[in-house]
C-alpha angles and dihedrals in degrees: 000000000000119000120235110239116233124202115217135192121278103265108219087246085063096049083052091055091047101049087047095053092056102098084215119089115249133176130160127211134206116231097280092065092254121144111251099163135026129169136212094268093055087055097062102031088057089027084222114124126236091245094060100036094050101098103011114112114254106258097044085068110037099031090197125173087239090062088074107063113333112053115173091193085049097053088048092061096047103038091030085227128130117232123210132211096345108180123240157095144270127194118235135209093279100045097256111155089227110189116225138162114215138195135210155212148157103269093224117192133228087277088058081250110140107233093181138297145305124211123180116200129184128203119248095184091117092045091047095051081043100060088035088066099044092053091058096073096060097041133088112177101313104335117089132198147159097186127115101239087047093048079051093055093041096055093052094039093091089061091042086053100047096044117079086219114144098252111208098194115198129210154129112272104274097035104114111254109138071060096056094046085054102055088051087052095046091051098050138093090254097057089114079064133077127284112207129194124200133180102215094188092045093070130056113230101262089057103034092055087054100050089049104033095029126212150260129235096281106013086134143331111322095020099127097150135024112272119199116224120235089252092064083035092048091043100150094017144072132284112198116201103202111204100006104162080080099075133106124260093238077053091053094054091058102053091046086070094049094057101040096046105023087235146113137175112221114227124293086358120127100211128054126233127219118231126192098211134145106220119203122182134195137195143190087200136086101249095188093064099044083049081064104050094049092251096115126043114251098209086056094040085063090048093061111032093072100124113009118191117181133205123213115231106255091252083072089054105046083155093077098053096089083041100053096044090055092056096046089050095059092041093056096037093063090045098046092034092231129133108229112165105196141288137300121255095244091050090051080049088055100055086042094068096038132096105224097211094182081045119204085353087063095044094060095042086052089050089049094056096048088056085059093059097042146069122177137350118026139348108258135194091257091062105059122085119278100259096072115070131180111264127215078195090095107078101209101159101097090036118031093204107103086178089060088042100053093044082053083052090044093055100033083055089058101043081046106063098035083059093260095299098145092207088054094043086045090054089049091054086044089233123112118261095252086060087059102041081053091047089051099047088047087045093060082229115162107194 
């Protein structure tokens, strides 16, 4: 005779072997933030036992950032709403910063009464180490790229670094490359030195000669004790001369010296003094074509030009752009203490589109501003300035990869305007025509 099954209640000794079979970490609290629950996951990510954490109040045993300010579990209980996926930390036992999202509710009784609250968390520690990484990969000191003419920069970067060869590095204003100088200074053997950074077109001549050359008791006016110059204060390390090609030709005459006989004489000075600094100068301009037209000197211009790397203004590396605004989020969320946690799609979809005349400069100013305007969660459209809009213009309705369809609008735009001749298209992108020919046959593109 078959027995008739019967189904009976959940015991409480059953709830317990539930909630300690959920890989994620749960507890509940009364309403005076004291632990009344706490499974099996929250004793191993926080490495505290049950028997220690019932009773205790919340943030004495998890010591989150969130706890601060910003508690998840808190704002439940005040607004009797759940929260989903909130950002943050705790600190273990050992004192281990563990990243975790958590989520949220009112715990409700049998009686539909609510008795306190219930938050789940799950440790991100793996995916963290993951992306991290990943990251890496992409990452030389603090610029970051995925594009093809920056990997190319990055591979030869280690023998930049190790040569004390002059560097001219080219680029369009906001392209990054005091960061750049940086990163060749940071990898070389004179990273222990100074690294000094100098606006050349932000000085007029007297005073840029002294601030680079220094001055004697006397020299002029106000000189009432020796200074000495940043190349004697820089001795082992880098000058960088940011927007040289702005300088005067008397100007001009001076540094030369300095880097064909590793000397200066400081103003109003009558020997001269030997220095041992890497100089690595940068420009917004094109040098070739001041050469020409007798406004920089050639002879300088060689010395140099040694070694000339050139960054690609951020519209020719559209790529990057998911890349570097992750990487200005969690800079800025650790120095505004906030948890933001990334941008909407429509906003990526708006970059996208858009030119970035002030380049990576612009894309972290923009970034700023939206932290302003919000709080928590994701960048939205109604937290970026008021010039970027969000286009329709990026079909994504075939391909849902607005990062694939703005690079096809980014190359139909070139062959566009050079008439579709690929070599031309593949000059205006600044990339070789093979490149191109390689970009459009990925793309799936048919022209």
């Amino acid at each position: 005779m078959k027995q008739k099954k019967t189904t009976s209640p959940l015991t409480e000794d059953t709830t317990k072997v539930i909630l300690d079979s959920i890989s994620d970490g749960v507890f509940t609290t009364d309403y005076n933030w004291r632990i009344t629950s706490f499974n099996r996951a929250a004793e191993k990510i926080t490495g505290i036992s049950r028997k220690d954490a019932i009773g205790r109040h919340c943030w004495e045993v998890f010591r989150s950032n969130m706890c601060e300010k910003d508690c998840a579990l808190k704002r439940t209980m005040e607004e009797g709403r759940p929260f989903i996926n909130s950002s943050g930390y705790i600190i273990n036992n050992k004192k281990k910063k563990i990243p975790i999202t958590v989520s949220t509710s009112l715990l409700i009784d049998k009686n539909a009464e609510v008795i306190g609250g219930v938050e789940t968390f799950r440790d991100h520690s793996l995916v963290e180490q993951l992306r991290k990484e990943l990251s890496t990969r992409f990452k030389v000191e603090d610029i970051v790229s995925n594009s093809d003419a920056m990997k190319n920069i990055f591979n030869i970067l280690p023998q930049v670094s190790d040569s004390d060869s002059s560097v001219l590095i080219e680029g369009e204003t906001g392209t990054g490359k005091e960061l750049l100088a940086r990163a060749i200074h940071n990898m070389s053997n004179r990273k222990k030195n100074p690294f000094i950074a100098i606006n050349c077109g932000a000085l007029p001549d007297t005073l840029l000669e002294s601030e680079l050359f220094g001055y004697k008791k006397g020299a002029f006016t106000n000189a009432v004790k020796d200074k000495p110059g940043q190349f004697a204060l820089a001795d082992g390390g880098t000058i960088f001369l940011d927007e040289i090609g702005d300088t005067s030709p008397a100007f001009q005459v001076s540094l030369l010296r300095v880097l064909q006989e590793h000397e200066f004489t400081p103003l109003g000075a009558l020997d001269q003094e030997k220095t041992n600094i890497r100089i690595i100068a940068a420009t917004n301009r094109d040098l070739t074509t001041l050469v020409a037209q007798n406004q920089f000197r050639q002879d300088l211009y060689y010395r140099i030009n040694v070694i000339r790397l050139t960054l690609p203004p951020l519209r020719h590396r559209m790529e990057d752009i998911p890349l570097l605004v992750e990487s200005f989020i969690q800079k800025m969320n650790v120095r505004q203490g906030k948890f933001i946690q990334g941008i909407d799609k429509k906003v990526l979809e708006s970059f996208m589109s858009h030119e970035f005349p002030g380049n990576i400069r612009e894309l972290e100013n923009i970034i700023e501003h939206a932290f302003v305007l919000c709080s928590e969660g994701y960048i939205k459209g109604n937290h970026l300035p008021g010039f970027l809009s969000l286009p329709a213009s990026i079909n994504t309705e075939k391909d849902n990869n607005p990062v694939k369809s703005a690079q096809i609008k980014l190359l139909t735009d070139a062959l566009a305007r050079n008439n579709y001749n690929r070599s031309a298209a593949a000059k205006d992108l600044g990339i070789h025509k093979s490149t191109l020919f390689r970009r459009i046959k990925k793309l799936g593109m048919r022209l």
